[in-house]
C-alpha positions in Angstrom: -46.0 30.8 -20.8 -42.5 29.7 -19.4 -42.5 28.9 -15.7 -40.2 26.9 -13.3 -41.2 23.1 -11.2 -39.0 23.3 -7.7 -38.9 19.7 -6.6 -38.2 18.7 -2.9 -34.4 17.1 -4.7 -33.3 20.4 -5.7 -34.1 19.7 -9.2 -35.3 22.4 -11.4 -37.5 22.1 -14.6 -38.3 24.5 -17.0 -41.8 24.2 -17.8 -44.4 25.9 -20.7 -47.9 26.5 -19.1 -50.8 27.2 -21.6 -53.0 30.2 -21.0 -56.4 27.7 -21.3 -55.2 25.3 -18.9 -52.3 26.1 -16.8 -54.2 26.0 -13.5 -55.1 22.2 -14.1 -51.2 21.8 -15.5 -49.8 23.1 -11.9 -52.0 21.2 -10.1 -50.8 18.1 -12.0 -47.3 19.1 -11.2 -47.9 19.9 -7.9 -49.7 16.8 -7.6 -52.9 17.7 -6.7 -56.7 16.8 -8.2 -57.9 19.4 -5.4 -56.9 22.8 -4.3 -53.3 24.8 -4.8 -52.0 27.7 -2.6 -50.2 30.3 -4.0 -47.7 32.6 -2.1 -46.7 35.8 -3.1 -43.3 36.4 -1.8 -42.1 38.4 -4.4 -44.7 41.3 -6.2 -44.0 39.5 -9.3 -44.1 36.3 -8.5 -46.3 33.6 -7.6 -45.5 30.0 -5.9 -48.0 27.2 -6.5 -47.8 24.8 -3.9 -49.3 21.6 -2.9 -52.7 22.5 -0.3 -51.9 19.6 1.5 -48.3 18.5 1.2 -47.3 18.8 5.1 -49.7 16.7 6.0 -49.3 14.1 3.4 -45.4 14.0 4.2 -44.4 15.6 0.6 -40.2 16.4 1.6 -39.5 19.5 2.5 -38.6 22.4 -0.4 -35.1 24.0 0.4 -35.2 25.2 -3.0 -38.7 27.5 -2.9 -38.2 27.7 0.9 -34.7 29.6 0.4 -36.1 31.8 -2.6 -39.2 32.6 -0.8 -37.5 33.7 2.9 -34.5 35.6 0.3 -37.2 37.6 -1.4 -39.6 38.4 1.9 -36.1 39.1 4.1 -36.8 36.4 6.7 -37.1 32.7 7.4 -40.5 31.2 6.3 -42.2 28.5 7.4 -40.8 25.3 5.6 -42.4 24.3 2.3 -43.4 20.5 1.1 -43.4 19.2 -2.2 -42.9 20.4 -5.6 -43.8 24.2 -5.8 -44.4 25.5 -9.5 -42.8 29.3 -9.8 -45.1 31.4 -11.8 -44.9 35.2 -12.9 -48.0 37.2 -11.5 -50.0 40.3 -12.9 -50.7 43.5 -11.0 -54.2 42.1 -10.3 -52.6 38.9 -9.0 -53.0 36.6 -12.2 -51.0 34.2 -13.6 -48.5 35.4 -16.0 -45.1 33.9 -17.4 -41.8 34.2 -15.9 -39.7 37.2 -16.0 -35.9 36.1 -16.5 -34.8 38.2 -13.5 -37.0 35.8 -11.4 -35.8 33.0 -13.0 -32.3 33.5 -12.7 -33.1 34.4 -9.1 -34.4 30.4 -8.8 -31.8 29.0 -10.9 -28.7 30.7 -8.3 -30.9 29.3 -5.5 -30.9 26.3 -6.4 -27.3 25.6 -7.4 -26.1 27.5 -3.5 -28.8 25.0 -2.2 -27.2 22.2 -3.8 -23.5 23.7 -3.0 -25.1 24.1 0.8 -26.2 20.6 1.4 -22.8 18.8 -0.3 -20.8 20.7 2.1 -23.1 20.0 5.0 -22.1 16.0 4.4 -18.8 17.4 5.2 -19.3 20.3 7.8 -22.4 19.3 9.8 -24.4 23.0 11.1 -23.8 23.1 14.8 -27.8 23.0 14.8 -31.1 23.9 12.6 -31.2 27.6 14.0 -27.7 27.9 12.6 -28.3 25.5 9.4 -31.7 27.7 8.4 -29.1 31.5 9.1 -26.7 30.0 6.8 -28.8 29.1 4.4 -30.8 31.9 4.2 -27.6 34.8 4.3 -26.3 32.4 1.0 -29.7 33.0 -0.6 -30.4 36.7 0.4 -26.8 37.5 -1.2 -27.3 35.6 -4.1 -30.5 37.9 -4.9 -29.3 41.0 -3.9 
């Protein structure tokens, strides 16, 4: 089943996910041997993330952050490490990713990229006004 690996760098993978194993394949690319939470932001979505990755220092996720706080309307709290975007069932299971959803990631990532070049150049005044900007980019892009 085709899902998507969101890595703290702004790069984004395409990845295949067997049905048998693909909770042991996100946990390897999450980077976990223990436990992975999953957020629903979006009812057809589902974003594997690292149980632990604030505490262990994984970098912070701009990429799943943005898409996450775009879909829900508002800023989130900030993600860490890589985040593996899955489609979900009704019931909440696993299921692959519809191409809506992943074009939704693919725009988010490239303003997120666009966002932090022109940040080198144009400094935000400060993070309140950093996280606004970032977040009315994303929610246009997925309107």
């Amino acid at each position: 089943m085709q899902a998507l690996r969101i890595d703290p760098d702004t790069t984004l993978t395409e990845i295949a996910l067997h049905e048998h194993d693909a909770h042991s394949a996100i946990r390897e690319h999450v980077g976990t041997t223990g436990a992975v939470d999953q957020g629903v932001y979006h009812r057809s979505a589902l974003l594997h993330l690292h149980g632990k990755g604030r505490v262990m220092g994984l970098g912070q996720n701009l990429v799943a952050w943005a898409l996450a706080s775009a879909w829900r309307g508002m800023p989130l709290y900030p993600l860490h490490g890589p985040v593996v975007l899955t489609g979900r069932t009704g019931d909440g299971a696993i299921a692959e990713l519809g191409d809506k959803l992943m074009e939704d990631a693919r725009t988010i990532t490239q303003t997120v990229r666009e966002t932090l070049k022109e940040w080198q150049a144009r400094p935000p005044a400060s993070n309140d006004a950093a996280v606004n900007e970032l977040l009315a980019y994303a929610a246009r892009d997925i309107a």
